[in-house]
KELO-456055 format. One record per residue: chain; residue in three letters; z, y, x of N, C-alpha, C in turn. Coordinates in nm, 2 decimals. Layout:
  koldren  lumti    n_zz    n_yy    n_xx   ca_zz   ca_yy   ca_xx    c_zz    c_yy    c_xx
        A    Ala       Z       Y       X       Z       Y       X       Z       Y       X
...
REM end
This chain:
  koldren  lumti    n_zz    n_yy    n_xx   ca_zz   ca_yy   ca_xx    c_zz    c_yy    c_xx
        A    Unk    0.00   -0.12    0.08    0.00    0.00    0.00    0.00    0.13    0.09
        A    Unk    0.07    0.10    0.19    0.07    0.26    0.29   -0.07    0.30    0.36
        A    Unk   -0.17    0.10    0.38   -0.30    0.16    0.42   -0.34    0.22    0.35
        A    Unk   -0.35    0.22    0.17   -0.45    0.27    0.09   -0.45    0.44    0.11
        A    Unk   -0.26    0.45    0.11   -0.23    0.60    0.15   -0.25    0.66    0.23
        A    Unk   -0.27    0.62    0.33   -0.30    0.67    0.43   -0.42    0.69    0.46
        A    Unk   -0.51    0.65    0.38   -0.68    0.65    0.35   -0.68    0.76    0.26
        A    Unk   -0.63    0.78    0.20   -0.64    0.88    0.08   -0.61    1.01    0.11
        A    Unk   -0.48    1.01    0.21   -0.43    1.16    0.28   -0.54    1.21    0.38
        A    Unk   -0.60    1.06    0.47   -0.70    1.12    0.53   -0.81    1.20    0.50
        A    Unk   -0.86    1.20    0.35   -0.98    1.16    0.29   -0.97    1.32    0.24
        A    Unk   -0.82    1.36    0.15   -0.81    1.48    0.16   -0.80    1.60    0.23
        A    Unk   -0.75    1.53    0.38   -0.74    1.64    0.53   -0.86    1.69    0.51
        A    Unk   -0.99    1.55    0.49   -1.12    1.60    0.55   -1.19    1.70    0.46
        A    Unk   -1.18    1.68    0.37   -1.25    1.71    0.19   -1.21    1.90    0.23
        A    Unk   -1.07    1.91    0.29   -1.01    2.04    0.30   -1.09    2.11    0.39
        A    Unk   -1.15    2.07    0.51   -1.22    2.13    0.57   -1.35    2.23    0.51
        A    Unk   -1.37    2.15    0.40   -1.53    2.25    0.31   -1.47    2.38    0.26
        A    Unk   -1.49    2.47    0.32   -1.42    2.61    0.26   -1.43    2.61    0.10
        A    Unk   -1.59    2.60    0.04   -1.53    2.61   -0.07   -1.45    2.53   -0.21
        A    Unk   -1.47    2.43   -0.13   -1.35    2.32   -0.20   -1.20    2.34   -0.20
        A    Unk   -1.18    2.42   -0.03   -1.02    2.43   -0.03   -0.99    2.55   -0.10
        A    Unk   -1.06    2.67   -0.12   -1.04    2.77   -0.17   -1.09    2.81   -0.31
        A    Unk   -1.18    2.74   -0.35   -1.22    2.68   -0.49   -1.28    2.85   -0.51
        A    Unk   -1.41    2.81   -0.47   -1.47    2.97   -0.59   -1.55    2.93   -0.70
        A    Unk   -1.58    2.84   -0.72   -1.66    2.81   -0.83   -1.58    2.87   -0.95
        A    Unk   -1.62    2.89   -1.04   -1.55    2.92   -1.20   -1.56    2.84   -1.28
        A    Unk   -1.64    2.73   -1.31   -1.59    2.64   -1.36   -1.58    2.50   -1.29
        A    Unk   -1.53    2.41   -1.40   -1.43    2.28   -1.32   -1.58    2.23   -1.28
        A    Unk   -1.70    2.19   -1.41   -1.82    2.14   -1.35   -1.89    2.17   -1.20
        A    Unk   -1.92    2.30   -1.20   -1.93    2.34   -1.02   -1.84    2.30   -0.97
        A    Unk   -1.71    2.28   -0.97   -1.59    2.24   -0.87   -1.59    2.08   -0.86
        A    Unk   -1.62    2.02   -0.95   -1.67    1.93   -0.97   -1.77    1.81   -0.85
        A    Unk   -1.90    1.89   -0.88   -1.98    1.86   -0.83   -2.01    1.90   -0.70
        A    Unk   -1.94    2.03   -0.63   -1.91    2.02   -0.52   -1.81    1.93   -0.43
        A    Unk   -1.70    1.89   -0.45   -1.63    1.75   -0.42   -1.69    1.65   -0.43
        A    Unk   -1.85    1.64   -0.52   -1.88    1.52   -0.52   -2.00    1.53   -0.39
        A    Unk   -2.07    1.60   -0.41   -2.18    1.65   -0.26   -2.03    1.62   -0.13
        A    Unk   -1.92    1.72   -0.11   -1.85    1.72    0.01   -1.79    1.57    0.04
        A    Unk   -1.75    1.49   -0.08   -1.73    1.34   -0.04   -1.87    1.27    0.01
        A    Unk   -1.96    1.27   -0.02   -2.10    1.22   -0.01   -2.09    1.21    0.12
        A    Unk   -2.10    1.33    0.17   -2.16    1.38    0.32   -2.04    1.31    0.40
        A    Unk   -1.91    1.33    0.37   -1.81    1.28    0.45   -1.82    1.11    0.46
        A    Unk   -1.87    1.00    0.31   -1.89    0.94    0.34   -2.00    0.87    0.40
        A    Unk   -2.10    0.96    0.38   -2.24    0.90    0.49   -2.20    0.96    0.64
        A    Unk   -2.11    1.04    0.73   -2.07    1.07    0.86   -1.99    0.93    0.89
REM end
């Protein structure tokens, strides 16, 4: 259980790195959305 956690804390260190994910400018949740889904993508094809 602590691997999964510790996969997951990783997963959001990295996600934090996208400026505008950590600081969220989109206005709505859809944009906010779909940019976590593009910044996970890329993190998981690296």
């Amino acid at each position: 259980m602590y691997k999964a956690r510790h996969l997951m804390e990783n997963f959001y260190c990295r996600l934090k790195q996208y400026r505008a994910i950590a600081t969220r400018y989109d206005k709505t949740a859809r944009n906010f959305l779909a940019g976590i889904h593009l910044a996970a993508a890329v993190i998981w094809l690296n």
